[in-house]
C-alpha positions in Angstrom: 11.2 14.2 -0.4 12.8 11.1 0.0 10.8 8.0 -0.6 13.2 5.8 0.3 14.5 4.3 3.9 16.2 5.4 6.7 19.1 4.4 7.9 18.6 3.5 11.9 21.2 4.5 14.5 22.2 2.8 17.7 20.0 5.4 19.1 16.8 4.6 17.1 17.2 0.5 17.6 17.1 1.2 21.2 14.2 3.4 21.2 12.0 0.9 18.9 13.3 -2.2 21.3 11.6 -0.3 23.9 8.5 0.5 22.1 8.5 -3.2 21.0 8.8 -4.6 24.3 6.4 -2.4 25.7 4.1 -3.1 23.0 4.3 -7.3 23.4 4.1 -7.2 27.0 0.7 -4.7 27.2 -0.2 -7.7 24.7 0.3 -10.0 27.3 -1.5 -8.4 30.2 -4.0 -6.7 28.3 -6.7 -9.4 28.7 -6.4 -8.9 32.6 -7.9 -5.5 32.1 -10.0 -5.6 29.5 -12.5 -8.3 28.0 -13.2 -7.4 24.5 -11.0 -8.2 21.5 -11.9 -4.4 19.8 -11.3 -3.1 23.3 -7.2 -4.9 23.1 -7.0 -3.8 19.7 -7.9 -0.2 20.3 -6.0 0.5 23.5 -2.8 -1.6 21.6 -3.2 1.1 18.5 -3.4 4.0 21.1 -0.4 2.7 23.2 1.5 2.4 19.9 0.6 5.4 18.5 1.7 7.5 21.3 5.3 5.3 21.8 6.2 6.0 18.3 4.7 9.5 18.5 7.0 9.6 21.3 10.3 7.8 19.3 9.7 10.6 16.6 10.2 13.4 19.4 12.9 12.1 20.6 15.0 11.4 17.3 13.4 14.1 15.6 14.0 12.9 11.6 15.0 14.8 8.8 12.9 12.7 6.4 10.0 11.4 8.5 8.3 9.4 5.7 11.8 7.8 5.5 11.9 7.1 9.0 8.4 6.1 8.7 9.1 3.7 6.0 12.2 2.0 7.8 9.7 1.7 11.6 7.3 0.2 9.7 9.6 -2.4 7.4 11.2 -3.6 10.7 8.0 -3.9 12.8 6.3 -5.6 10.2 9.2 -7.9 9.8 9.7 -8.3 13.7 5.6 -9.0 14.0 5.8 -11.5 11.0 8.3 -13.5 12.9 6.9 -13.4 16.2 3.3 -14.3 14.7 4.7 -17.8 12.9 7.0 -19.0 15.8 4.4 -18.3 18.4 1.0 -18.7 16.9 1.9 -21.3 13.9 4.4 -23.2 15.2 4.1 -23.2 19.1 0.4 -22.8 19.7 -0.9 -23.6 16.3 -3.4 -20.9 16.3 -2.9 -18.1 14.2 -6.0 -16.1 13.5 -7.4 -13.1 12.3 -6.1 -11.1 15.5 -2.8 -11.7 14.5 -3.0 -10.1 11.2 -4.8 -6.9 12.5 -2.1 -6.8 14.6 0.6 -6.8 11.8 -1.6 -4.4 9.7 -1.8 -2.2 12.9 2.3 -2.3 13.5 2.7 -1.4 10.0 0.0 1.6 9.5 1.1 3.3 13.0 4.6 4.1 12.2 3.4 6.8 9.5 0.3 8.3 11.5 3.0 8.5 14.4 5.1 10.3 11.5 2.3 12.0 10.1 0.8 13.7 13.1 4.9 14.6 14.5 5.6 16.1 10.8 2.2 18.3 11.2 3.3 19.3 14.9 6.5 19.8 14.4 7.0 21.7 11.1 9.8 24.0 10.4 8.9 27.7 10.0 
């Protein structure tokens, strides 16, 4: 098994753009819907969960903890960056949320990968 990281295609950055994207903006709307904080945070860790359930379908990886390893690097990276310039440096509010967010980014890549490499083993 390899333990290391994947290397992403063209194919694969444009798949994880999307789940990105779709993933910030429910961030943005969510609070329309629903009231509670646990309520965001469970619906955002279902969303995600599903999108990169979804990425692993489509791409279908011959190493899926390597994959998993390389989603989760470049969403933790990605959250890490968005969390500073918006919530340190913009709004000057970073707070716990945040940081269940990043741990949430970086923990859903491999149950994602986990759950795909259970359903879709080879025979």
């Amino acid at each position: 098994m390899n333990t290391g990281f994947s290397k992403l295609g063209r194919k694969d950055w444009l798949i994880l753009c999307g789940v990105m994207v779709v993933g910030f903006g429910w961030l943005l709307i969510d609070q329309i819907f629903l009231s509670e904080v646990y309520q965001r945070f469970i619906a955002l860790s279902v969303l995600l969960l599903l999108l990169f359930y979804v990425q692993f379908i489509i791409i279908k990886p011959k190493e899926v903890y390597a994959y998993s390893n390389s989603l989760a690097m470049v969403c933790c990276l990605f959250i890490v960056i968005v969390s500073v310039i918006i919530h340190v440096i913009i709004k000057h509010d970073f707070s716990y949320k945040s940081l269940l967010i990043l741990v949430n980014a970086c923990v859903i890549p491999y149950v994602s990968g986990g759950i795909y490499y259970l359903t879709h083993k080879k025979k």
